[in-house]
N, C-alpha and C positions, 0 to 999 in steps of 0.2 A: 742572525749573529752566530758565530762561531764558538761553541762555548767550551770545547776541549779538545784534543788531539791526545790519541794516547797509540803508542807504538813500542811493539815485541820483534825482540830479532832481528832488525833490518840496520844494515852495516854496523857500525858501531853500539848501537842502541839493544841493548840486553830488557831492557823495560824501562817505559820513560812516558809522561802523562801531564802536560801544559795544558792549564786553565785558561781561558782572553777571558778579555769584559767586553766592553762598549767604549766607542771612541777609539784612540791610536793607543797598538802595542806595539812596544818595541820589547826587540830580542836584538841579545846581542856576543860576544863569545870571542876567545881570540882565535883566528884563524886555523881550523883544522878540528876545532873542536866539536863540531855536526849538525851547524846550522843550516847545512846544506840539506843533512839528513832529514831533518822536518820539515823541508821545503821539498824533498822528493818523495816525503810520507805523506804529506798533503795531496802531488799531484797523483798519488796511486791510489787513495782513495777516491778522486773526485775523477777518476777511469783511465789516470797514465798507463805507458803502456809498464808490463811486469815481467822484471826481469829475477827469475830465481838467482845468480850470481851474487846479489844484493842480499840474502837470507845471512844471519849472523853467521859464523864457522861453527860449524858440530850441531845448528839449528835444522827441524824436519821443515817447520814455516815459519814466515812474519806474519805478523797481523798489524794492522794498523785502522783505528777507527776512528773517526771523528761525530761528535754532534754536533748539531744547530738547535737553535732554539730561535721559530721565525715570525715575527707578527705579521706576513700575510703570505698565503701557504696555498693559494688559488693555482697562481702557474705551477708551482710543485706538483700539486695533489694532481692535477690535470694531466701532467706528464706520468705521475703515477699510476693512474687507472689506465692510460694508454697503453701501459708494462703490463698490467693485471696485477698492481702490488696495493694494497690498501694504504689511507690517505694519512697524513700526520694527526696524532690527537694531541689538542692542545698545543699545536705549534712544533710542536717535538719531531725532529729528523736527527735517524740514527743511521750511518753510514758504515759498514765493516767490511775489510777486502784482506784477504790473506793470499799471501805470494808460496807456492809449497815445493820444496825439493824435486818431488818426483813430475812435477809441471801442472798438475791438477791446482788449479785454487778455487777460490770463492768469494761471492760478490753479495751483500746481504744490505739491505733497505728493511729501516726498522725489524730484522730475525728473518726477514720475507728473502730467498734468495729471488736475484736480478741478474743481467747482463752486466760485463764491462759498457758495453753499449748505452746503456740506462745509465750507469756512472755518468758519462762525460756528459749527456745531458743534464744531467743536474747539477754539474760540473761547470757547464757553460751560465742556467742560471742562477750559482748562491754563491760562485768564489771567481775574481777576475787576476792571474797574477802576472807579475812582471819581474821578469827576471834578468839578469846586466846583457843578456843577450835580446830579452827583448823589445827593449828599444827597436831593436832596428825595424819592426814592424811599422812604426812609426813613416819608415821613410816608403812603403809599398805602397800605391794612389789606392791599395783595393779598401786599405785601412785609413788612408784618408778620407776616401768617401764614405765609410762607417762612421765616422766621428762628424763627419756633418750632419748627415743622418738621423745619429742620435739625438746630437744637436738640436739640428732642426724639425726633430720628432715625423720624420718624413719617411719611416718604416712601412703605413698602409701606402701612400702611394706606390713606394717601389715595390710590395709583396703585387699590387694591381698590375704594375708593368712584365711582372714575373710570373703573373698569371697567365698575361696572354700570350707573352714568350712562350710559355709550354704549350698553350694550347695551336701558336703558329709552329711550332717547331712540329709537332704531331703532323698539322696537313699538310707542311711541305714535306713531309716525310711519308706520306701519303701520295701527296703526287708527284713524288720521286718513284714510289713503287711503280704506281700503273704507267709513267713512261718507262722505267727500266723494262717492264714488263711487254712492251706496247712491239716488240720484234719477234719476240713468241708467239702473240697472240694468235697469230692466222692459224701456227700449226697446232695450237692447244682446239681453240675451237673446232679444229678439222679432226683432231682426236676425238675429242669429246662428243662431237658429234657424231661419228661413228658407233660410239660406247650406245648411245640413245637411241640410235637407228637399230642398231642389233640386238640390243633390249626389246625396244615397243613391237621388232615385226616378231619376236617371239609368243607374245602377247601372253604372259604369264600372269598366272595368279598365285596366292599364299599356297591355294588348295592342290597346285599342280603336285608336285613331291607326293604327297600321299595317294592322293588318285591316279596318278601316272602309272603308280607299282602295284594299285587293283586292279586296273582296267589292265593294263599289259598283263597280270597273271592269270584273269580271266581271258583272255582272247590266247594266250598261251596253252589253255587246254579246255579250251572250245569243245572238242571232240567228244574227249571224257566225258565232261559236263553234261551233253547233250546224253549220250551213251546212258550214262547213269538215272540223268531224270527223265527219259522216257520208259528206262525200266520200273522205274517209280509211279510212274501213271500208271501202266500196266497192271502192277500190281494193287494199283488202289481204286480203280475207274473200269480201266478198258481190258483188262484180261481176261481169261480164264482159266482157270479160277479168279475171281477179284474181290475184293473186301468186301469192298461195293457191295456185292449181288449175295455175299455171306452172310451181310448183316441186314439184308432186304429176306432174305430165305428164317433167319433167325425172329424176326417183326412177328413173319405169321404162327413161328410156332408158337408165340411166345402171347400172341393175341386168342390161338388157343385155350394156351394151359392157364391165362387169367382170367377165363368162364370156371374154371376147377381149383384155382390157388389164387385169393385176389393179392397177396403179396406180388406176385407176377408182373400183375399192373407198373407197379414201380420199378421193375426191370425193364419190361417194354419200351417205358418212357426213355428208358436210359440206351437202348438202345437208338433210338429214333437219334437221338443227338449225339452220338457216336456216327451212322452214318450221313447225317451233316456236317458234321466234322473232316468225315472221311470224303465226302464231294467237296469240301472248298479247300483242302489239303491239295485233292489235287488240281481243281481251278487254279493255286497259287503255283502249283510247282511247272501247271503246263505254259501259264501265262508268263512267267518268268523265263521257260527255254525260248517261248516265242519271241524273246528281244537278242537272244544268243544265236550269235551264228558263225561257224568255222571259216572264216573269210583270212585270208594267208594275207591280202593285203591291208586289211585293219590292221594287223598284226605288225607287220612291218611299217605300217604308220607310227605306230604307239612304240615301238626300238625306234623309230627316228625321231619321235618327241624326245624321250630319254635321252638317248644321246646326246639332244640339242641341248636337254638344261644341263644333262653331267659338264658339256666344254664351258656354258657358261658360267656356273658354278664354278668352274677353275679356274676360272678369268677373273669374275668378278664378286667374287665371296663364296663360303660356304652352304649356300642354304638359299634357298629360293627369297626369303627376306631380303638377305644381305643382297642381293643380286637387286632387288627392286630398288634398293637404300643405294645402293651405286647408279642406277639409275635418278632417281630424286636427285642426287646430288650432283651428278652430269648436269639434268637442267636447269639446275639455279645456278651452276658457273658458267653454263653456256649463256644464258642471260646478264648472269654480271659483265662476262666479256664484251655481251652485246652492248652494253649501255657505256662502253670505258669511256666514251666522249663524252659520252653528259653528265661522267661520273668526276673525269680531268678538271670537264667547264665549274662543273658547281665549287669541287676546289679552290681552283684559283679565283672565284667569287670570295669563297671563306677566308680566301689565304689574304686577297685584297681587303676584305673587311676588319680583320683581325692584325690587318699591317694596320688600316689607317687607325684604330684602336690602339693598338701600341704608341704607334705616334702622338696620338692626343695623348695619351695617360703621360709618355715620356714628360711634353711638354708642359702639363701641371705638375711633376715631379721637380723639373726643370726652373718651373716658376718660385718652386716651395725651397729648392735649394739657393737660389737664385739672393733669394731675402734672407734662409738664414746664414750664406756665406760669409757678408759683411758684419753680422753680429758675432760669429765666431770668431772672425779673426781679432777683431778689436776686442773681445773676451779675455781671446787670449795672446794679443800682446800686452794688456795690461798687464794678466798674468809671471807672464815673462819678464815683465818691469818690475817686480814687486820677486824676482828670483835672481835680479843682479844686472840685467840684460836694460838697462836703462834709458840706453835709445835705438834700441831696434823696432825692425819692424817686421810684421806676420802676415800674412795674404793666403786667401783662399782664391783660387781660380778654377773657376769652371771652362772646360773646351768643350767643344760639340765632338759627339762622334756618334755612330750608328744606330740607331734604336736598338736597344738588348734587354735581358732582364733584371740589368739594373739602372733602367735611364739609358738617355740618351747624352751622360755626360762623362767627362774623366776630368777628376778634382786632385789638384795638387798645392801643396802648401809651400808656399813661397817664404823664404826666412831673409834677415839682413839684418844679424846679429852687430851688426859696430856701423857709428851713424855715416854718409859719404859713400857706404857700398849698397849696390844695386839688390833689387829684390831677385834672387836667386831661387831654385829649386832646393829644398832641404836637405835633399840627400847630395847634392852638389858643394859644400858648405860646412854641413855639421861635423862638429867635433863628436867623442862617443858624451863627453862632460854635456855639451850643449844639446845633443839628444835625449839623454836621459832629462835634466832641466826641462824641455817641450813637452817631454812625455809628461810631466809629473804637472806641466801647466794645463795640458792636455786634457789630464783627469782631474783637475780642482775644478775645470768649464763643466765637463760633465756629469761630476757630483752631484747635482740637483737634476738631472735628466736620466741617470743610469739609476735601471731596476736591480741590478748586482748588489747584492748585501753588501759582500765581503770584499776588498781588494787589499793586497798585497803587495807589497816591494818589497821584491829580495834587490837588497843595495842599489837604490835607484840615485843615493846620494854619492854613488861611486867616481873619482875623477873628478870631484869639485876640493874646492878650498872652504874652509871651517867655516866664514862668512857665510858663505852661499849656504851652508850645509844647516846652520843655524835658519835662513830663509827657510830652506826646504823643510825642516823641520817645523816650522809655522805652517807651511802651505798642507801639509799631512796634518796636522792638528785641527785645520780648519776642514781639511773633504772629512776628515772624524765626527765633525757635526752632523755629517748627514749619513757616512756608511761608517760601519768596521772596521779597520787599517791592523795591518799587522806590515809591520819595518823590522825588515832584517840591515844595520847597519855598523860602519866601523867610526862613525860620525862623534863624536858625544856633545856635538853644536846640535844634531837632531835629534838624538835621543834621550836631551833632556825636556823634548817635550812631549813624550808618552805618557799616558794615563795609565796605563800597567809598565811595569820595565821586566822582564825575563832574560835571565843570561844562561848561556849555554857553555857549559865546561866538560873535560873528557878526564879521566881517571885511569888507576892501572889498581884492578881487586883479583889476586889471585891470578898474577900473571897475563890478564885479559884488559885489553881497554873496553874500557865503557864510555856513557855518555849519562852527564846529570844535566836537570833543568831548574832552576830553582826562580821562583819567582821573589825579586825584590823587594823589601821594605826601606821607610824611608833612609834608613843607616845604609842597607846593602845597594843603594841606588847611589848614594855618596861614592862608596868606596869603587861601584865598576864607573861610575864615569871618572873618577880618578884615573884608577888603571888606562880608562880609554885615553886619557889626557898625555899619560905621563909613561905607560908601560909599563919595566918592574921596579923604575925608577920613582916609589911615592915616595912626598913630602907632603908636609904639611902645609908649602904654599900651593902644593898643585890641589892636595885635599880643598883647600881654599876656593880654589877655581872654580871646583867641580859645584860647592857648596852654591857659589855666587851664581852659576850657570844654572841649577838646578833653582834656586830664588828667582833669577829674573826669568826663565821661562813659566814660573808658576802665575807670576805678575802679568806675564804676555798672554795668557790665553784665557779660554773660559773653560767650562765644564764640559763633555760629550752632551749632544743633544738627546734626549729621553725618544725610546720609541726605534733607535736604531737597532734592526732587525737583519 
């Protein structure tokens, strides 16, 4: 339920705060007075779109909040967590959206800021309105099939047929690509295959890059190297003088003077392993030139390696990885390529499976609308009987048409508003009086099938005569039993029979119009359905009217049903 709207700044409205209850509210006001306004402060909370133009004059923003207060709060909170916003406590939804001069605003769920986006969903499930323009949704097939639908509670089937819509839509989009693709192919594979051939006969490794540029700077001075470590053997091994033979001359003396100084002894020793040292010193250094050699054509092999990975490298990445990674990925599209036929076939397997899948689902959709078509209409030509239309008649027709992802049907309602004329297409037929009337029958059928809390009529009793208007006024009193109704009307045949009455008035305080809301009691309910009656012409027999009209609709109805949420 709707438990308040309260709105700063937005066109006429300086500050202004309407309480509902439960069951039918009406509001009501004489024309210009800004009942418009709270019906476009509604749709901007629940994520219309925002337009700054609308901000009072000399205002920086508007704000406009509304609350709900909801006894099952499951789809909410679900939508909730989906945003990342936490969930109602205790039922409580608090909704605030402010529209600001400089274009910046703001969008808030329970203090929590949200998207516009997240507005109109929740938008979609807590408030449904209807406004003199839209009726004519009424006359589009795509809203007719909704209201079967709901009707006929036949939502999981069609989300089933709209499942596998998407999922056919995907593989023939799938194998749309690989035949668009399918006159390329020779010359991509001819590419690509080159890419892998130039690759593999390179026969590269991670470790090329780094070894490439030691072995070429060794074989680049080959010479030196040698030059240098054979000086170094010389001088450690084969010369003379040589270490070597120094510290073999140095053993004896020293085997000597430790018969005369035994501390010696431990010099000795230490020589000994010094020239040990000094023989595998040069064991390693000689063994090491024996794998080096000044070969002009090594050398010129190892610049033709280099070279080879530098062009590939520019070709095909930076870095001997990247190079391998272009390869990798050459052969799994030269493969995919290869396999495009059995890739085409298995498709149009899928695409056939996922058709005849459709099909059946279509067909028990089909079957489910099928039964509740005939229940809808007869619903609601009673309805229609019971709003002035006394012998007409109402038809649901179902036609075949393509399997899609809503069915394989198109559903159109047939009207024959005066008895002797043919059953017609509605929008062939309707008056805007007789459309608003179906719509308003439309929603008394759905009343017990629609999870919408809240629904609205801005002037849905518009373009009828008082009689009817009194009808219509019953028929909102009774979808009040099961949702929240808020009626904006010029009626006072229907709006004496709200459970709350609010009237809406505009003022002039300091040169500025404003807009007041004031909620009725039983005196102030007299005297606006007077006004409504009579204009600024009261008397005491129209007083009378109002009084009589306001008694016998007391006598016609019951109480709102407890529990409307």
């Amino acid at each position: 339920m709707l438990n308040h709207l309260s709105v700063k700044n937005l066109a006429i409205v300086e500050e202004a705060a309407v309480t509902f209850g439960p069951g039918l509210n009406i509001i009501t006001g004489e024309t210009g007075a800004g009942k418009s306004v709270l019906m476009g402060a509604l749709d901007l909370v629940l994520g219309g779109r925002a337009d700054k133009s609308a901000i009072r004059e000399g205002a920086a923003e508007a704000w406009v909040e509304a609350g709900f207060a909801l006894a099952d709060t499951r789809e909410v909170d679900a939508l909730l967590e989906s945003a990342g916003l936490p969930p109602c406590e205790e039922g409580a939804l608090l909704v605030r959206r402010s529209v600001s001069a400089s274009g910046a605003g703001r969008c808030l769920v329970n203090d929590s800021p949200a998207t516009a986006q997240t507005f109109r969903r929740l938008g979609n499930l807590l408030v449904d309105i209807h406004g003199p323009h839209d009726h004519q949704s009424l006359l589009d097939s795509a809203f007719q099939r909704d209201v079967l639908d709901a009707y006929g509670h036949c939502v999981p089937q069609r989300e089933a047929c709209a499942e596998v819509w998407q999922t056919l839509q995907t593989l023939e989009a799938r194998l749309d690509e690989l035949q668009r693709d399918a006159p390329n192919i020779e010359a991509e594979t001819e590419r690509l295959r080159f890419i892998a051939e130039e690759i593999t006969h390179a026969q590269l490794t991670e470790a090329d890059e780094e070894d490439l540029v030691s072995r070429h700077a060794q074989a680049a001075h080959a010479e030196q190297i040698l030059a240098l470590g054979n000086a170094v053997v010389e001088g450690l091994t084969d010369g003379e003088p040589a270490v070597f033979s120094g510290l073999v001359a140095v053993q004896t003396q020293l085997t000597e003077l430790a018969r005369l100084l035994p501390e010696a002894a431990d010099w000795l020793a230490e020589a000994r392993n010094a020239a040990v040292q000094i023989q595998e010193l040069g064991r390693a250094v000689t063994d090491c030139l024996s794998r080096i050699e000044a070969d002009p054509e090594r050398l010129s092999h190892l610049e033709e390696r280099m070279a080879l990975v530098q062009r590939l490298k520019r070709k095909y990445g930076s870095s001997v990885s990247e190079v391998l990674a272009t390869l990798e990925k050459s052969e799994a599209r030269l493969q995919d390529l290869a396999t495009r036929t059995e890739q085409a076939d298995a498709l149009r397997k899928e695409i056939a499976d996922a058709t005849q899948t459709l099909t059946r689902r279509a067909a028990a959709l089909s079957t489910v609308r099928a039964r509740a078509a005939g229940a809808l209409a007869r619903s609601i030509t009673q309805e229609l009987h019971d709003l002035g239309f006394l012998k007409s008649g109402f038809d649901v027709e179902l036609s075949p048409c393509p399997p899609g992802p809503n069915g394989a049907d198109t559903v159109s309602f047939g009207f024959a508003p005066n008895p002797g004329e043919p059953m017609r297409p509605l929008k062939a037929i309707a008056s805007s009086g007789e459309i608003a009337r179906v719509m308003l029958a439309v929603k008394a059928v759905l009343a017990l099938h629609d999870r919408i809390p809240v629904l609205v009529f801005d002037e849905i009793d518009a373009n009828i005569g008082g009689e009817i208007g009194r009808v219509v006024g019953q028929k909102m009193r009774r979808v009040a039993e099961t949702h929240q109704v808020i009626s904006i009307t010029h009626l006072p045949q229907s709006a004496v029979y709200g459970h709350r009455h609010v009237v809406v008035t505009k003022e002039v305080v300091r040169g500025r119009t404003r807009m007041r809301i004031t909620t009725l009691d039983d005196a102030g309910r007299v005297d606006e359905i007077a006004r409504m009656l009579g204009g600024k012409g009261l008397t005491s027999v129209i007083e009378s009217h109002a009084r009589e009209l306001l008694a016998s609709a007391s006598i016609q109805t019951t109480t709102p049903a407890k529990g409307v949420s």
